[in-house]
C-alpha positions in Angstrom: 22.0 50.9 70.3 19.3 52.2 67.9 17.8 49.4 67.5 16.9 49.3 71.1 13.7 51.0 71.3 11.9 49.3 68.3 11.7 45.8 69.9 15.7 45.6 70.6 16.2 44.3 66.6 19.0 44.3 64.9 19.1 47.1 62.0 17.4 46.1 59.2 15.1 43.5 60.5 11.6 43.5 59.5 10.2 45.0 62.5 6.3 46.1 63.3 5.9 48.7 66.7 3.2 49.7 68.3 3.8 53.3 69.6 2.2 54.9 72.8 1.6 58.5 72.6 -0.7 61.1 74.6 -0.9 63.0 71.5 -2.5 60.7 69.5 -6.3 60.8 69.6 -8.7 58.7 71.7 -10.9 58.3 68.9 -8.1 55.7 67.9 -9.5 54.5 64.4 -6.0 52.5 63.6 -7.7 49.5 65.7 -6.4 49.2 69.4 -4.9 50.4 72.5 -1.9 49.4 75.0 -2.2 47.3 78.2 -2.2 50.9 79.6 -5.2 51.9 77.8 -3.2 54.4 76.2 -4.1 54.6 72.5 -1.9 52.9 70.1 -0.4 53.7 66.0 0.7 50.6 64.5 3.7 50.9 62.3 6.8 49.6 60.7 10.1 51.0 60.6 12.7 49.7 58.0 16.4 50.2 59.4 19.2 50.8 56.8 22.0 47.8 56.7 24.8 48.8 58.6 23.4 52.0 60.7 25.7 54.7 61.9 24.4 57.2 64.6 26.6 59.8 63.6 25.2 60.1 60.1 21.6 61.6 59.9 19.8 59.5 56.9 16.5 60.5 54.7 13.3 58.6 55.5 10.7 57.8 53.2 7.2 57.7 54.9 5.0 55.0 52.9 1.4 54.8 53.0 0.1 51.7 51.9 -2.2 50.1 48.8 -5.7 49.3 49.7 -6.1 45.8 50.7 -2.7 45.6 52.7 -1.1 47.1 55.7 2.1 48.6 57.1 3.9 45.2 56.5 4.3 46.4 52.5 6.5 48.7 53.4 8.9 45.8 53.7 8.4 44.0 50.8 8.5 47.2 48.5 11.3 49.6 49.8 14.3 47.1 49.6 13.9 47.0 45.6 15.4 50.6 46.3 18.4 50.0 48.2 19.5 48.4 51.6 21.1 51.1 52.6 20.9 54.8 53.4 17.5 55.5 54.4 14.7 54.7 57.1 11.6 54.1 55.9 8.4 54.0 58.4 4.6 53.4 57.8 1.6 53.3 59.2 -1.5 50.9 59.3 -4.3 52.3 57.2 -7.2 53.3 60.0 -10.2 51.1 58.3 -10.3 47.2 57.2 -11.3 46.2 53.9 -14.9 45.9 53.1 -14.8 41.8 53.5 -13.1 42.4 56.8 -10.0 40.3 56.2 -7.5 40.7 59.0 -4.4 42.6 57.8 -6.5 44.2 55.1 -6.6 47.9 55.5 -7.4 51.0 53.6 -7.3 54.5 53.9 -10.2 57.3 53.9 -9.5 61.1 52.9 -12.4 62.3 55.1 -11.2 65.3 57.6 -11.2 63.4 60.8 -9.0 60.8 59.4 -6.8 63.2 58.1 -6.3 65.0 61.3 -6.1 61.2 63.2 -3.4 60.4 60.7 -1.8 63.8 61.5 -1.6 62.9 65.1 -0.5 59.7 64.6 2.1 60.5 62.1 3.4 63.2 64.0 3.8 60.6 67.2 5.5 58.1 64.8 7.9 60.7 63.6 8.9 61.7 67.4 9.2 58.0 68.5 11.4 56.9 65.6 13.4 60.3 65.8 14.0 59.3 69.7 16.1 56.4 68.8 17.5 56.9 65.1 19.1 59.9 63.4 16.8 61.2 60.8 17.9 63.7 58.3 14.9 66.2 58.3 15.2 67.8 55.3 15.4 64.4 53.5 11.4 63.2 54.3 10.3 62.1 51.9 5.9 60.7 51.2 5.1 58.1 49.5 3.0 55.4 48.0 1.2 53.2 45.4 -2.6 53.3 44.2 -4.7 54.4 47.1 -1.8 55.1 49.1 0.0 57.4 46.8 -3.3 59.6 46.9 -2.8 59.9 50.4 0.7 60.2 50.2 -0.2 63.5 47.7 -2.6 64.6 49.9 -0.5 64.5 53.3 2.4 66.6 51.4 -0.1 69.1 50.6 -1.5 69.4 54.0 1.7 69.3 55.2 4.1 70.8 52.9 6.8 71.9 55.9 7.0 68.0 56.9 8.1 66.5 53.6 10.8 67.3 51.4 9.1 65.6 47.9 7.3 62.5 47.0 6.6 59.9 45.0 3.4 59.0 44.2 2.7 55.6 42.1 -1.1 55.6 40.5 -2.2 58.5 42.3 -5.9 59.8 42.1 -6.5 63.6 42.1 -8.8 63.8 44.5 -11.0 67.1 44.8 -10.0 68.8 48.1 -6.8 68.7 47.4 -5.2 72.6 47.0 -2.4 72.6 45.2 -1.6 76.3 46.0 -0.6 75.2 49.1 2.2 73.2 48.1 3.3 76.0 46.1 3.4 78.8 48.5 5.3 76.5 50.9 7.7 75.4 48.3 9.2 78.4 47.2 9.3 80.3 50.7 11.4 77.4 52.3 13.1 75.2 49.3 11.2 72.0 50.1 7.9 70.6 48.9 9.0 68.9 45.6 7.2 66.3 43.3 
């Protein structure tokens, strides 16, 4: 089933993967590789209660608060529903300044940004190999430092998200709201 290729779970387990992909970048920041040597993107993949193949279901993308990891994803999204949507997120590339393991944060500098690029893009394919995701239904999202991000990745990549939702977000300075703009009204997606 579709469960099969994240760890051969049953939908709507708690489940953490680590995805292999070419197209991620060897100047892997998120903390690891495989046996393979092949670099690795830690992440964790909600499944909706009762999954059906045939029916193509949004997915929220949630970047994490500072000071966690991937794992909140599964403690937050269920206060939303249990059913009718994947939701998928990824380990924040740098560890908290005390170094306390599972303790992660994010960075807005350019080379993270185009890591996190690669690696969300592999995430994406890998989950979209073994579930039906509704593409027009992506949704960004996430609380304190991870909402800034979240507002920052659907400005850089207004054509991937549909909307988000953005809980304590920080405006950060090279973020370019005209881009989100343009993208929104030539295709119908991009909304806040």
């Amino acid at each position: 089933g579709a469960a099969e290729g994240f760890g051969g779970k049953a939908p709507f387990e708690a489940m953490t993967h680590v995805v292999a992909r070419s197209e991620v970048s060897s100047d892997n920041r998120s903390g690891g590789t495989l046996d393979s040597g092949d670099p690795a993107v830690y992440c964790a993949l909600r499944l909706p209660r009762s999954y059906e193949p045939d029916y193509a279901y949004p997915l929220i993308v949630w970047f994490h608060d500072q000071g966690v990891d991937e794992q909140e994803l599964l403690s937050i999204l269920p206060y939303l529903s249990d059913r009718n949507y994947f939701g998928l997120s990824l380990r924040g590339p740098l560890p908290v300044r005390n170094g306390l393991p599972r303790r992660r944060r994010w960075s807005l500098a350019e080379g993270h940004l185009n890591l996190l690029d690669d690696e969300l893009a592999a995430s994406l394919q890998h989950a979209a190999e073994h579930v039906n995701i509704h593409w027009d239904r992506v949704i960004v999202a996430g609380m304190g430092q991870g909402a800034t991000l979240a507002l920052r990745m659907l400005l850089r990549r207004p054509e991937w998200f549909a909307g988000a939702a953005c809980l304590g977000a920080e405006w950060s300075t090279g973020n370019r709201f005209e881009w989100w703009g343009q993208i929104g009204r030539a295709s119908g997606r991009g909304r806040v």
